[in-house]
N, C-alpha and C positions, 0 to 999 in steps of 0.2 A: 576474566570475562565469565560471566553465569553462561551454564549448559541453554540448551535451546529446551529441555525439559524440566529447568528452573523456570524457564519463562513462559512457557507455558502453564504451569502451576499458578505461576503472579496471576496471569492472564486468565485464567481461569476457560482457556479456550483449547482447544486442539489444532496446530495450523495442522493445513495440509500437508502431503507428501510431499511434494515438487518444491513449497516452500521452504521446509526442512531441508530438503536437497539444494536448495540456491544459500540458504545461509549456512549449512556446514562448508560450502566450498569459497563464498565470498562476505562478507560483513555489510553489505552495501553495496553502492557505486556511485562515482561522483563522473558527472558528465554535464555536457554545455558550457565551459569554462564555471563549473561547480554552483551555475545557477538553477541544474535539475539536480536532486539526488534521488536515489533508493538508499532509504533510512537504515541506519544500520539497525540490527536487532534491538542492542539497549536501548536504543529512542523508540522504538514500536514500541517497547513494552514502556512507554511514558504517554502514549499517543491513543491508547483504545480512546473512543468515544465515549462521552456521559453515559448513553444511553446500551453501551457495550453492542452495537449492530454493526461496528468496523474498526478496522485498525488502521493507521496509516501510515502507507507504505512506500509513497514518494513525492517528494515536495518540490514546487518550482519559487524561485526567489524569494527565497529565505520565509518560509512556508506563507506565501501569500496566495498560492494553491497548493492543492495535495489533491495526490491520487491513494484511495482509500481503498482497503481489502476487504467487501464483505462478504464474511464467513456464512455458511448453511448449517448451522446448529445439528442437525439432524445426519448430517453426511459432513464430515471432513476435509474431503478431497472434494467438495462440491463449492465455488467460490466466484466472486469477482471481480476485476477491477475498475473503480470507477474513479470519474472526476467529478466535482460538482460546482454548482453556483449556490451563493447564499444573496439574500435581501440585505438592503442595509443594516437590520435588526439582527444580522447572523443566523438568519432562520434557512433551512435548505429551503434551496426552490424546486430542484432536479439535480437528479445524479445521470450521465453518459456512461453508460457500462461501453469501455472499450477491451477486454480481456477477459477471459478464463480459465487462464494457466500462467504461471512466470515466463514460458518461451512464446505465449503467444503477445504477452502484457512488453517483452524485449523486442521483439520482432512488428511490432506496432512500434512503438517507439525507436528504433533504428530506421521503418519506413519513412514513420510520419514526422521525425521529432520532437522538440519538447513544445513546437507551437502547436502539432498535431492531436496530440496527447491532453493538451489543456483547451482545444478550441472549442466553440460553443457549439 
């Protein structure tokens, strides 16, 4: 498995701390009978966006949603996590910023679940 400072290299980004600290100790996680995950590392680094302004960081049936990580270029440890809706054309319409840390992005999601997490 590449280092997390291989992948960040690819990536050409700096995660945060806290992130660094959730993927040295877990790869992922599969929850809802494995119809939510958090993406393990090697698939984030397949997953930046075109436009490089997110990664994403966890998917609900079989990525027909995803919650996306986006980074503050200027600060590292400054981030968030959102969910979004697209147009039929795949265009964003809006992002729901539900998190700005990994125990607060867990602790949302242990409250609310994965309907809570993806709801409008």
């Amino acid at each position: 498995m590449k280092t997390i400072i291989e992948i960040e290299n690819r990536l050409k980004v700096k995660l945060p701390n806290d992130i660094i600290d959730f993927y040295s100790y877990t790869n992922g996680l599969e929850g809802d009978n494995l119809i939510f995950n958090i993406i393990p590392l090697p698939e984030v680094e397949k997953l930046k966006d075109a436009n490089g302004e997110y990664l994403t960081f966890a998917e609900f049936m079989i990525y027909s949603e995803i919650c996306g990580l986006e980074l503050d270029q200027a600060d590292r440890n400054t981030y968030k996590f959102f969910t979004h809706k697209n147009d039929e054309n795949k265009n964003l319409q809006f992002r729901k910023y539900i998190a700005s840390s990994v125990i607060e992005f867990i602790n949302f999601y242990c409250n609310q679940g994965t309907l809570g997490v993806f709801a409008d």
